[in-house]
C-alpha positions as CSV (number, residue, x, y, z in Angstrom):
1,X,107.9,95.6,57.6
2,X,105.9,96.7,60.5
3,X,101.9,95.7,60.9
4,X,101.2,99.3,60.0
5,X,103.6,99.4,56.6
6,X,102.1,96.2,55.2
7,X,98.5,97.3,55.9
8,X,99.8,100.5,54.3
9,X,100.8,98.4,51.1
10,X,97.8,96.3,51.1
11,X,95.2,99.4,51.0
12,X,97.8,100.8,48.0
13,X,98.2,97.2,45.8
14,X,101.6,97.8,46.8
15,X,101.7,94.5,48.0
16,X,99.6,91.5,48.7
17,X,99.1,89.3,52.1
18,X,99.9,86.4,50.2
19,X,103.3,88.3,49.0
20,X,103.8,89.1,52.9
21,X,102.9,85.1,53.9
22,X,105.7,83.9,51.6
23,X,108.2,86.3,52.8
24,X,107.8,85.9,56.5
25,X,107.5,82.1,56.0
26,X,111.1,82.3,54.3
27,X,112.4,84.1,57.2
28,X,111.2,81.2,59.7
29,X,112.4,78.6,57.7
30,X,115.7,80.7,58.0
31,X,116.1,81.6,61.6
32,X,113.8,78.5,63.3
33,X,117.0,76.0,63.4
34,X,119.1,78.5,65.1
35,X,116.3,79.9,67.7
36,X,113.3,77.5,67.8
37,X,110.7,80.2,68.8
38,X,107.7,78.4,66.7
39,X,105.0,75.7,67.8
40,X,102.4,74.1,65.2
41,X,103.9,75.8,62.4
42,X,101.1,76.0,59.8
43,X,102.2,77.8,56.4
44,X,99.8,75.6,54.1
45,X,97.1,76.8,56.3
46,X,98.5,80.4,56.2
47,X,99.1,80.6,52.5
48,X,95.3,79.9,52.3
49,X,94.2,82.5,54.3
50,X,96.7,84.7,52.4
51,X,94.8,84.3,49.5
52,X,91.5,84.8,50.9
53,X,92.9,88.0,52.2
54,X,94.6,88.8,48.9
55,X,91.2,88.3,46.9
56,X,89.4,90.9,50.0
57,X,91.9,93.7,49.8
58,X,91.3,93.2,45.9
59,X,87.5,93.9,46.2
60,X,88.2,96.4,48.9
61,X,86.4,94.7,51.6
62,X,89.1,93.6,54.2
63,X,87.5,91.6,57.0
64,X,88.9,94.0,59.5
65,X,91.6,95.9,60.6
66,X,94.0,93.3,60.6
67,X,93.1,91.4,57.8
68,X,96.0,89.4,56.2
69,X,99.0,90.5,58.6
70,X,100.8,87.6,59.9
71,X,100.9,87.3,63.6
72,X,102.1,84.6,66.5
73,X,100.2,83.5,69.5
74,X,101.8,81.9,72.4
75,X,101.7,78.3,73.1
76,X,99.0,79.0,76.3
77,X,96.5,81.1,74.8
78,X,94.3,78.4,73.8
79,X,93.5,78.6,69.7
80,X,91.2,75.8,68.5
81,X,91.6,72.6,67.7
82,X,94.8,72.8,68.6
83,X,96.7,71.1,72.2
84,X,97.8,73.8,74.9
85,X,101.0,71.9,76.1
86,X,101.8,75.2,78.8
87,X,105.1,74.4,77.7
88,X,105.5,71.2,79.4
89,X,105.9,67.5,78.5
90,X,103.8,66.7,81.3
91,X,100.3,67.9,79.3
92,X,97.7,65.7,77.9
93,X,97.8,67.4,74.6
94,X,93.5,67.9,74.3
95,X,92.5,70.1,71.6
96,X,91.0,73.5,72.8
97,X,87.3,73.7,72.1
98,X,87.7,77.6,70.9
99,X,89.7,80.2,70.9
100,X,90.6,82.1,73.9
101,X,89.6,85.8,73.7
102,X,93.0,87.4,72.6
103,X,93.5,85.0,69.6
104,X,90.1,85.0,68.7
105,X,90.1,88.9,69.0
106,X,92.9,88.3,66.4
107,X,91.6,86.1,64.3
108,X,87.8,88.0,63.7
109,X,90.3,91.1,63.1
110,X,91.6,89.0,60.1
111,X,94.9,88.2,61.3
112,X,97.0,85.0,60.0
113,X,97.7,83.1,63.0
114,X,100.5,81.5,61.2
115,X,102.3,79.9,64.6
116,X,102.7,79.3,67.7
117,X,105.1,80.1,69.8
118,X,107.0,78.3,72.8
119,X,107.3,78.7,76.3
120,X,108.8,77.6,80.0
121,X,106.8,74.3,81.7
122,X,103.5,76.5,83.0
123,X,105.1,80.0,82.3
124,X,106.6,79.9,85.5
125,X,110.6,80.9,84.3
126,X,111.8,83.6,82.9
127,X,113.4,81.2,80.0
128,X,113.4,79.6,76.8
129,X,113.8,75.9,78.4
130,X,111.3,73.9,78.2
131,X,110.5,69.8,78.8
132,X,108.1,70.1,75.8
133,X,109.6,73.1,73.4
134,X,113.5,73.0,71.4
135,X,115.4,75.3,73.9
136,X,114.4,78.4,72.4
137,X,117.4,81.2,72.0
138,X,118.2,84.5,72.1
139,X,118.5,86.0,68.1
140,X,121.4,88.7,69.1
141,X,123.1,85.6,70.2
142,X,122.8,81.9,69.9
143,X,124.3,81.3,73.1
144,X,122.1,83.6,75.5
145,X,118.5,83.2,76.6
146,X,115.7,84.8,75.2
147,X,113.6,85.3,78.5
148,X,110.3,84.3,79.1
149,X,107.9,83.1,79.6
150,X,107.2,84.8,76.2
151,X,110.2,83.1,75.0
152,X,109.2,82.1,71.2
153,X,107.1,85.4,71.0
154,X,109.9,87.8,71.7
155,X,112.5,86.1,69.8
156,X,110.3,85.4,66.8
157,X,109.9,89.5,67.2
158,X,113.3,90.1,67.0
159,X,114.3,87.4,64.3
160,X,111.3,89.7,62.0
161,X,109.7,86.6,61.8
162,X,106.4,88.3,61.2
163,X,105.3,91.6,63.0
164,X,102.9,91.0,65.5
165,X,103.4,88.5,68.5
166,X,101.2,88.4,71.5
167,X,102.4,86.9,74.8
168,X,101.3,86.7,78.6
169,X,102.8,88.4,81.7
170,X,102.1,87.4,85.3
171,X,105.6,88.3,86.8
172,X,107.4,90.2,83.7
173,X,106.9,87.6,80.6
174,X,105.9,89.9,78.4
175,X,108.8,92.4,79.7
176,X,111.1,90.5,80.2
177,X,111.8,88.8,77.2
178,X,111.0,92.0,75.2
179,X,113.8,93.2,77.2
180,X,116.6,91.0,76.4
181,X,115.3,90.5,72.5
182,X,115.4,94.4,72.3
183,X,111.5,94.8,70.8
184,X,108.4,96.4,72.6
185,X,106.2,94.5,75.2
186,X,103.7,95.8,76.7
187,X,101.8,94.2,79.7
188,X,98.4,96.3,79.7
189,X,96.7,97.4,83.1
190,X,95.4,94.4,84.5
191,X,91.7,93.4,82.7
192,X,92.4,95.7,79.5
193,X,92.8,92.5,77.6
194,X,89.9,90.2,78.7
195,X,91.6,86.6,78.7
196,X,90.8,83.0,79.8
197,X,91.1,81.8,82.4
198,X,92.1,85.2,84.2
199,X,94.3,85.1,87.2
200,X,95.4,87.5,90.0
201,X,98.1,89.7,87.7
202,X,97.7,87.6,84.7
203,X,97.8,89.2,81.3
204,X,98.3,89.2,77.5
205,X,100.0,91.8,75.6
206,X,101.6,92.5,72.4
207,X,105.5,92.1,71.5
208,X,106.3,94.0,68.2
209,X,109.5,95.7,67.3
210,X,107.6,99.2,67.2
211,X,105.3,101.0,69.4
212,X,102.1,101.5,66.4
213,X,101.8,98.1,66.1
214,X,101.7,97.1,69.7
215,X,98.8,100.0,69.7
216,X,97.1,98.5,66.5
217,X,97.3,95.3,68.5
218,X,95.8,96.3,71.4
219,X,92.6,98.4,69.3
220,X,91.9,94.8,69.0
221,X,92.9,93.3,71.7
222,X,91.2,94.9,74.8
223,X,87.7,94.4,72.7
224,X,85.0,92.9,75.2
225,X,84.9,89.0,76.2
226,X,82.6,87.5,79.2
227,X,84.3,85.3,79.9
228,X,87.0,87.3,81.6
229,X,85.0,88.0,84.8
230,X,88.2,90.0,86.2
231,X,88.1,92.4,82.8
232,X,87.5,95.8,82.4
233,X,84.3,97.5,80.8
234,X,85.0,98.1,77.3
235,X,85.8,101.8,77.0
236,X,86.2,102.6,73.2
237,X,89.7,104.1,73.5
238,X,91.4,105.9,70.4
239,X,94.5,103.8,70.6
240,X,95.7,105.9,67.2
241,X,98.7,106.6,69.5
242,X,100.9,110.3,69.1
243,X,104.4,110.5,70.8
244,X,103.9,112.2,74.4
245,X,105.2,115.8,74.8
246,X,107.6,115.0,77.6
247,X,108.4,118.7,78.8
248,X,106.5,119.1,81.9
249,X,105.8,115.9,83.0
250,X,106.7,114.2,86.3
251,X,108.8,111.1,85.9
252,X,110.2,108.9,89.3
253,X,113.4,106.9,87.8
254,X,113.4,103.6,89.8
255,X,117.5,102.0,89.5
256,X,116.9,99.7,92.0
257,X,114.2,97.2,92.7
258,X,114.5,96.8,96.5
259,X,115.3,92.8,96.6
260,X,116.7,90.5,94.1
261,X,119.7,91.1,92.0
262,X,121.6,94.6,92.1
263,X,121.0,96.4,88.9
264,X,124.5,95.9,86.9
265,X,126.6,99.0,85.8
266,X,125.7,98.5,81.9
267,X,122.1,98.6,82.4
268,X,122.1,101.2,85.6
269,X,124.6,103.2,82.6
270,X,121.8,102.4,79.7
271,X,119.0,103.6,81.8
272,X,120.6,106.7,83.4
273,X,121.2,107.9,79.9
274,X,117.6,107.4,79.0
275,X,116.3,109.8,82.0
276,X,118.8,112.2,80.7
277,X,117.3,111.7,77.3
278,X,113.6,112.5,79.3
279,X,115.1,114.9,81.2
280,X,116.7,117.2,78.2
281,X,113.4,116.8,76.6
282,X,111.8,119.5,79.4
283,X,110.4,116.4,81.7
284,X,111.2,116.9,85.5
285,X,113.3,113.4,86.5
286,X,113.8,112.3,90.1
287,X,115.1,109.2,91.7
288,X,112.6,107.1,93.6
289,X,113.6,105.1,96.4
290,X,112.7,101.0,95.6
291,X,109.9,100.3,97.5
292,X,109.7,96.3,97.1
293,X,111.3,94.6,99.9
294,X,112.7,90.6,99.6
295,X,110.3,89.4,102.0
296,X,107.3,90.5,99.4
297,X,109.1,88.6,96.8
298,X,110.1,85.6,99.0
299,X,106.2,85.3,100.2
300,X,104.8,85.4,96.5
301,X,107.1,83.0,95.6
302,X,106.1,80.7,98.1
303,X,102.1,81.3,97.6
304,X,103.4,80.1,93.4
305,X,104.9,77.3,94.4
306,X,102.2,75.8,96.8
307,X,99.6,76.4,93.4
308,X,102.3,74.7,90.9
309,X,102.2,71.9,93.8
310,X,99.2,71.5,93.7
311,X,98.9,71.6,90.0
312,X,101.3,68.8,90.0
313,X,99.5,66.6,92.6
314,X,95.9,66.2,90.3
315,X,98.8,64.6,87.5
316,X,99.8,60.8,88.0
317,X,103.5,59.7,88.7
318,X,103.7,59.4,85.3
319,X,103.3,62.7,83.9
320,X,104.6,64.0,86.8
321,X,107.8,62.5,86.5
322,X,108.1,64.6,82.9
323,X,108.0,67.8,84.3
324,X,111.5,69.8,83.8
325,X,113.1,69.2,86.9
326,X,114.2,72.8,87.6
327,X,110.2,73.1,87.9
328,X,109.0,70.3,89.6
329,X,112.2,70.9,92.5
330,X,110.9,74.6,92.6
331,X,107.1,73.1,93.1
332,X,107.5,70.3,95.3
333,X,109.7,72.5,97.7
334,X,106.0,73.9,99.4
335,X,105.0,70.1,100.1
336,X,106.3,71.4,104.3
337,X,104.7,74.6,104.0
338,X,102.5,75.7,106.9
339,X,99.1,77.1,106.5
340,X,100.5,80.8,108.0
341,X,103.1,80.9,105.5
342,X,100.7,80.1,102.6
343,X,98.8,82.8,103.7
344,X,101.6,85.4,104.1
345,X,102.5,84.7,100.6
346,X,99.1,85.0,99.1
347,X,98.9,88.3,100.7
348,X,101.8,89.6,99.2
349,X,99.5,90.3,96.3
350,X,97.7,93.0,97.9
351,X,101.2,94.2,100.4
352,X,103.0,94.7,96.9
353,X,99.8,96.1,95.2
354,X,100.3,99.1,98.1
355,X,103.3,99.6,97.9
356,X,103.4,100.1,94.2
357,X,100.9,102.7,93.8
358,X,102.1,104.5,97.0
359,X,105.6,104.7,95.4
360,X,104.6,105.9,92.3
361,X,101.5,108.0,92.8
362,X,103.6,111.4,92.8
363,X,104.6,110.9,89.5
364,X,103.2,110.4,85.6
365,X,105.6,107.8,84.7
366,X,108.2,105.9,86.0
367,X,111.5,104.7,84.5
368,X,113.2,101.7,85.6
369,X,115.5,99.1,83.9
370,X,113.1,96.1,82.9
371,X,115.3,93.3,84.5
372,X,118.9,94.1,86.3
373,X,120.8,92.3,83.8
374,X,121.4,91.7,80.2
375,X,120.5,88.4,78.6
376,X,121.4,85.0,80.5
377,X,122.9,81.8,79.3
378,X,120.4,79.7,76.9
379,X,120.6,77.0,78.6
380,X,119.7,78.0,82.3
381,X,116.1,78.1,83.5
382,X,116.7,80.7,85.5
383,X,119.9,83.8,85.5
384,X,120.2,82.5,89.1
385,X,119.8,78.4,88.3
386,X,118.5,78.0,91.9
387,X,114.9,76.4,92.3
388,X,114.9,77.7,95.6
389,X,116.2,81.0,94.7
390,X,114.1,81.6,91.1
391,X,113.2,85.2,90.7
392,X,115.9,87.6,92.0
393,X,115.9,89.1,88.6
394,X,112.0,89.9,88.1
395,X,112.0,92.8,90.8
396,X,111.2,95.0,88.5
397,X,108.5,94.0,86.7
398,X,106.3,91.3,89.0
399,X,105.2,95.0,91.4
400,X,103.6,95.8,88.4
401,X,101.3,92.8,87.5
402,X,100.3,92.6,91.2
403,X,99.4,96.8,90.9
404,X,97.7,96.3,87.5
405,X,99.7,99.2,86.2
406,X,100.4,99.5,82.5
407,X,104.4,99.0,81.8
408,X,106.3,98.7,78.8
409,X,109.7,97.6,77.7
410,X,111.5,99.4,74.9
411,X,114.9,99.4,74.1
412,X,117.3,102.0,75.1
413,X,120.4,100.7,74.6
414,X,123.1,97.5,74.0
415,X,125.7,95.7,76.2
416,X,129.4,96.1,75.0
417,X,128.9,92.5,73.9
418,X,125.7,93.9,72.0
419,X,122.7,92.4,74.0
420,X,120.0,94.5,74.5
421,X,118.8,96.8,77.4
422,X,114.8,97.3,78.3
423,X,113.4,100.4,79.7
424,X,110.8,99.8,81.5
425,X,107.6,102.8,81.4
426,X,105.8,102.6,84.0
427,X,102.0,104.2,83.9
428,X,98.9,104.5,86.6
429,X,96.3,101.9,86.3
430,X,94.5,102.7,83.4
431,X,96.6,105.2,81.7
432,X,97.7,102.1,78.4
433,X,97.5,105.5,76.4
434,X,99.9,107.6,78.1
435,X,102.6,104.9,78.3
436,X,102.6,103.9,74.8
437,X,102.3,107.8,74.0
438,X,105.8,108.6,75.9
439,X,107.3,104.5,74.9
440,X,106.5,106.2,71.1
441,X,108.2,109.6,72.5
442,X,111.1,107.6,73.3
443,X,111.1,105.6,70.0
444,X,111.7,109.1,67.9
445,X,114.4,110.1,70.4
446,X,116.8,106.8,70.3
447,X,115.8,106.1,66.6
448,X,119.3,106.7,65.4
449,X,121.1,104.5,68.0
450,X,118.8,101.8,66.9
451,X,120.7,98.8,65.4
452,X,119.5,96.3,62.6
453,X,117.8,93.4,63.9
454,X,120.0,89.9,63.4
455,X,120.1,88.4,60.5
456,X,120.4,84.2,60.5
457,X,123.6,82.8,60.5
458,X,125.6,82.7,57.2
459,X,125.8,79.8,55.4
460,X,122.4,77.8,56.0
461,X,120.6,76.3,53.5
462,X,116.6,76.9,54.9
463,X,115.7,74.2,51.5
464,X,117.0,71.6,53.9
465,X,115.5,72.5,57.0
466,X,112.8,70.3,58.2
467,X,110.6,71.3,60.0
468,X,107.7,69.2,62.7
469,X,104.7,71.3,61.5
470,X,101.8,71.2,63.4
471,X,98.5,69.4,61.8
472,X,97.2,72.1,58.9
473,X,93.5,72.6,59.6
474,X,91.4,74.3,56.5
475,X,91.4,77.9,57.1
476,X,89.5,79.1,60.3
């Protein structure tokens, strides 16, 4: 059930949160051998806030508007008393002092934080490997990756493992793994969702299976926090979101990125057939020409690696050493970088920033495929496995973070071995509305292609699966 149906059920008696708990506990225990998308694993805790919800809704005096809906929060937004490993083997493991402003936005809205869920070593793959995590995998197929860096969040999503998930997204790791799990991610214009610490392009976002409840996630969500001194003011949006009437509109449809991997012929094929989709619907569709060049890529990747060196420097030889070794090669490769070429990379920021918004200025949306293939290998850290070539496939998306536009990914279609496609929707800065009102206009229009979500493979016995849970706090 969606965020929106259970809320539904809970206002009606249909249902209770504690019923909801149970249930989506039972589906974790079911799935989480197979795809390992959890971290710190609470249920005892959960099942007590269940109740405590269950006895609100029964007076009629929920806590707020998301009181007793179970919900995920990815392993490096800090929740606390709890460690923030960033996905890597090489952390100290400290509890977090408090809650960073997305989950405790989520939490004061009365949210179950049931889990955590895994990521890359510091976010930086687009993967489901991790020194620290299980290898997490794809739920379409066991054998393929899930992306990342919101690797446990969007799998978790697609297993129905509860209906709200929120990730991060610096390059496309909300996107990107929404994507290739075939749910809804969407990475916010950049400040909407006031986070800690910020970062140039850094944001969190919501991965759900349906565009309300990324919306209902974001009503709380992009709530005011100071301590996100790169946020926006709070601007009391209605984010009760209508699907967009398409006819009219002007929408650029972007099949190549410019740099990285060419776009292959099932996604190009998926993608085309969406702007037809837009197009039939009375909305005026033309090709834009891809403005991101290799050298833009190339020099942000290079300004990345310098800061992951210098991450890894302040850790002794030690720690270091327990860094996945896809990551520390990709790091330590800036130890002969010059000053100039530092630089160049850190300015990459701003040359891509330009070139976004000058590309897609003319238009009210643009289409594009959210990464140029379908879903990798599970065990790869990267579609390319290079260190030294990492990101060919995140041309799409990583403009975007660096623009601050809103973008996101929806499914618009499957593989012939039945992995999923993204569309990416593309916005102006500012315009979160409008690009959940036409992701929600595109819902309604694939709605009967949409296939079930996976189910866990046959014949396991979730009685005799056990699980490392994380420490159960009393309920926060």
């Amino acid at each position: 059930m969606s965020a929106v149906a259970l809320l539904d059920a809970y206002r009606r008696r249909a249902l209770s949160p504690l019923e909801a708990m149970h249930d989506v506990l039972a589906r974790v225990a079911s799935f989480e051998p197979h795809i390992h998308a959890t971290y710190l694993l609470a249920p005892e805790r959960a099942l007590a806030q269940a109740r405590a919800s269950e006895e609100r809704w029964r007076q009629g005096k929920p806590i707020g508007p998301l009181d007793g809906v179970p919900a995920t929060v990815k392993d490096n937004i800090a929740t606390k008393g709890e460690p923030v490993p960033l996905g890597t083997a090489a952390s100290d493991l400290t509890p977090a002092i408090e809650d960073a402003p997305p989950a405790a936005r989520l939490r004061e809205a009365g949210a179950i934080l049931f889990a955590k869920t895994t990521m890359p070593d510091y976010g930086m793959l687009s993967s489901g490997l991790s020194s620290f995590h299980p290898l997490t995998r794809n739920p379409w197929n066991l054998t393929c990756n899930p992306g990342g860096s919101s690797a446990g969040a969007a799998a978790a999503a697609a297993a129905c493992c509860g209906p709200l998930h929120l990730g991060t997204d610096i390059g496309g790791s909300v996107r990107l793994p929404a994507g290739w799990c075939g749910v809804l991610g969407l990475k916010p214009s950049g400040g909407r969702v006031p986070i800690d610490p910020p970062y140039f392009g850094r944001v969190a976002g919501p991965i759900t299976r349906n565009v309300a409840d990324a919306a209902l996630m974001m009503a709380t969500l992009a709530q005011d926090d100071a301590r996100d001194f790169m946020s926006l003011p709070p601007q009391g949006l209605d984010w009760r979101i209508e699907p967009a009437k398409l006819a009219g509109l002007r929408i650029g449809l972007l099949l190549e990125a410019g740099c990285g991997f060419k776009t292959a012929a099932p996604t190009r094929a998926a993608v085309e057939r969406a702007a037809h989709d837009f197009a039939a619907a009375g909305a005026v569709v033309e090709e834009l020409p891809p403005f991101l060049t290799q050298d833009m890529l190339d020099g942000l990747d290079r300004f990345w690696r310098m800061r992951a060196l210098m991450d890894f420097r302040t850790k002794p030889p030690e720690q270091r050493d327990k860094i996945l070794p896809f990551i520390r090669a990709w790091g330590e490769s800036a130890a002969d970088f010059g000053g100039e070429a530092i630089f160049h990379g850190f300015s990459q920021i701003m040359v891509m920033r330009k070139a976004a918004v000058a590309a897609t200025l003319p238009y009210d949306f643009v289409l594009a495929p959210t990464a140029p293939i379908t879903a990798f290998a599970a065990e790869l850290a990267s579609p390319s496995d290079d260190p030294l070539k990492p990101f060919p496939h995140i041309g799409f998306t990583v403009a975007f973070n660096m623009s601050e536009q809103p973008a996101a990914s929806i499914n618009c279609g499957y593989s012939e071995e039945g992995l999923p496609i993204g569309l990416q929707i593309i916005g102006r800065r500012f315009d979160d509305l409008g690009v959940l009102a036409v992701a929600s206009a595109f819902e309604a229009m694939r709605a009967a292609e949409a296939r079930a979500w996976p189910e866990p493979p046959l014949g396991h016995d979730p009685e005799k699966w056990k699980p490392v849970f994380g420490k159960d706090h009393a309920p926060m």
